[in-house]
N, C-alpha and C positions, 0 to 999 in steps of 0.2 A: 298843155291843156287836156282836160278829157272830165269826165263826170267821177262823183262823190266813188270809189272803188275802184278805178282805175289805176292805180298805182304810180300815180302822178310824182307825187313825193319820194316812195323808193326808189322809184326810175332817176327822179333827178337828183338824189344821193348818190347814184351807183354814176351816171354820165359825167355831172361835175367835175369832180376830179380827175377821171381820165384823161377829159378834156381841155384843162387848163381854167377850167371856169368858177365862179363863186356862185351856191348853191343862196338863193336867197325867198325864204319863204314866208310870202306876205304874213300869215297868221303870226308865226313865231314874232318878225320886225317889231308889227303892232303890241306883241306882248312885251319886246326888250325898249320898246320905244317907250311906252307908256308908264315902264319899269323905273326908266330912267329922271332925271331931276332939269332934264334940258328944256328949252320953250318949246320946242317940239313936243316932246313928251307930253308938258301939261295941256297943249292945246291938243292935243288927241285923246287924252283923258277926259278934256272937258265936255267932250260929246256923249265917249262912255257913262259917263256918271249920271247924265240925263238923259241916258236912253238913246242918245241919237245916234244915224248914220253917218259915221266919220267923211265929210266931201272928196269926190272925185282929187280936188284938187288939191288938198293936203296930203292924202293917199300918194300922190304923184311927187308931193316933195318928199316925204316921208323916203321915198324907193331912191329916188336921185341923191339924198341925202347919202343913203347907203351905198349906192354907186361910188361917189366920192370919196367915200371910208376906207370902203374894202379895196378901190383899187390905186388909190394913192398910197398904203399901207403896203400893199404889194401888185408894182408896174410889172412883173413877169403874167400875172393872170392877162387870158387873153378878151375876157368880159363877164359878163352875167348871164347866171341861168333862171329866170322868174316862175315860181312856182305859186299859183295862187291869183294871179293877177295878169289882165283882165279879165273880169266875170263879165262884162259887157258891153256892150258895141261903144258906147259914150267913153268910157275906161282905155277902152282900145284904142280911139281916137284920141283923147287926150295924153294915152302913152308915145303915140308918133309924135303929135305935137314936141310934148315936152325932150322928146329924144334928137328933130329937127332943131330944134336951139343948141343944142348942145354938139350938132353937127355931128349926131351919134345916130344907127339906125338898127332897125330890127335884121338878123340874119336870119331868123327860121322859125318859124311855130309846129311845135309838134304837137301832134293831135292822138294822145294815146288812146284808140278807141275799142273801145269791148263792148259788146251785146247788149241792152238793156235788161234780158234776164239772166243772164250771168252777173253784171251786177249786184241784181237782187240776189240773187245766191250767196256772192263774196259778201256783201252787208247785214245781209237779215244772219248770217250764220255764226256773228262772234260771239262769244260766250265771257265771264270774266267772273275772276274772283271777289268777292267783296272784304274777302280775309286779307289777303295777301298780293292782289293786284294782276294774279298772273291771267294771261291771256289764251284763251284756243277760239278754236273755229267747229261746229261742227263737221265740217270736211276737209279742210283742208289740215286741222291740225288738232284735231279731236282727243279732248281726255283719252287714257287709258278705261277707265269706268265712267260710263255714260252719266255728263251733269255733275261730275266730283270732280272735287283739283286735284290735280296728280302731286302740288307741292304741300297744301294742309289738309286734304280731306274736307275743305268744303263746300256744299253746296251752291252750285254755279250759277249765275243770272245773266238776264240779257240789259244790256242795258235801253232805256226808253226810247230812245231817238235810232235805235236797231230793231225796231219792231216794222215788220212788214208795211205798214200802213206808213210811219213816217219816214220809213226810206223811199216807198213811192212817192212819197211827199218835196224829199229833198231832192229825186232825180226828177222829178217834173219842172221843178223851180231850175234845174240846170238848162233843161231842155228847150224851156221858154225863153229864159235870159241868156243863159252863154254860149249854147251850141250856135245861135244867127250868127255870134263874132266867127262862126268858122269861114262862112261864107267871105265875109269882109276879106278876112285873109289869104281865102286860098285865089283872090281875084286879083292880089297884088303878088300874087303868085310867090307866097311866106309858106302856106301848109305845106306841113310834112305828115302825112297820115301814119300809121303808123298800129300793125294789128296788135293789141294788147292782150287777145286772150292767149297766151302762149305762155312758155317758164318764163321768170324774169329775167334768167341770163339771157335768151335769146329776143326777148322784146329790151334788153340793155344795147345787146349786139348792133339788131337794125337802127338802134334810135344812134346812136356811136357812130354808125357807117354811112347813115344817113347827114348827119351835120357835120361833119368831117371837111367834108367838100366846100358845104355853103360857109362854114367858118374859114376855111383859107381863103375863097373868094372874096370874102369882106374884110 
């Protein structure tokens, strides 16, 4: 868990596999789900198509569904890593639920967290081609010539939803809704905090050394 720039996602590419674990990323699921020609599929398109928010509860089989996939396909992985899911307290709740039937439970919640204006730093600063696709940062990974792509020579844009105003927009919406599930969990005593403003090898390292443990003990 952690807010829009946190590097939620890279972290749990790089941990998953060390770990034995299946990297599973609600966003991406929802796009192979809906991809797909299964009753699953069409009943989660059928909300997209008219705008609505897909229910907690199909959300929930939707994830179980893939549980079953990925690890009856291969019984050597030692579980799942969920990237993306819970964004909030009801989600969370209904994730225990749905994992108590299944006589399955949660080992650990990591909480990748960084600064809120760091943040906005990592966010507001991507840059991107409209030519050719390619990606910088102004700081972290800045053209050779300021606002030109180093791959065609063209002029560089930000895209809309990277603009100062609506990344304040999407971490406040984090703030309000998902950051309380921290609380939830660090009471059943699941949080693993975890400092994220660091290189990524080294916020890989603690998050690695950190569940290590609580995965052998479950």
């Amino acid at each position: 868990m952690g807010p829009q720039g946190a590097g939620k996602g890279t972290q749990a590419a790089v941990v998953a596999p060390r770990l034995g674990l299946a990297h599973v990323a609600t966003g991406d699921l929802f796009r192979e789900v809906m991809a797909s020609d299964t009753d699953l599929g069409k009943e989660v398109r059928s909300y997209y198509d008219r705008g609505a928010l897909v229910p907690d509860d199909l959300t929930i089989r939707m994830l179980m569904a893939r549980v079953d996939d990925v690890l009856n396909a291969d019984p050597n992985l030692r579980g799942m890593l969920l990237d993306g899911f819970p964004r909030n307290q009801v989600q969370a709740e209904s994730l225990d639920a749905a994992l108590r039937d299944r006589a399955d439970r949660l080992a650990a919640v990591v909480h990748v967290d960084v600064p809120r204006n760091i943040l906005m730093d990592r966010l507001t600063g991507r840059l991107i081609c409209p030519s050719c696709g390619a990606t910088y940062h102004r700081v972290f990974n800045a053209p050779k010539d300021e606002g030109v792509c180093d791959v065609c020579g063209s002029k560089l844009t930000q895209r809309s939803d990277d603009t100062p105003e609506a990344v304040e927009r999407r971490l406040s919406i984090y703030y309000e809704q998902t950051a309380p599930i921290l609380s939830y969990y660090r009471g059943s005593g699941l949080l693993m905090d975890v400092d994220g403003d660091r290189p990524i090898d080294e916020v890989s390292a603690s998050i690695i050394d950190g569940l290590k443990s609580r995965l052998d003990a479950s």
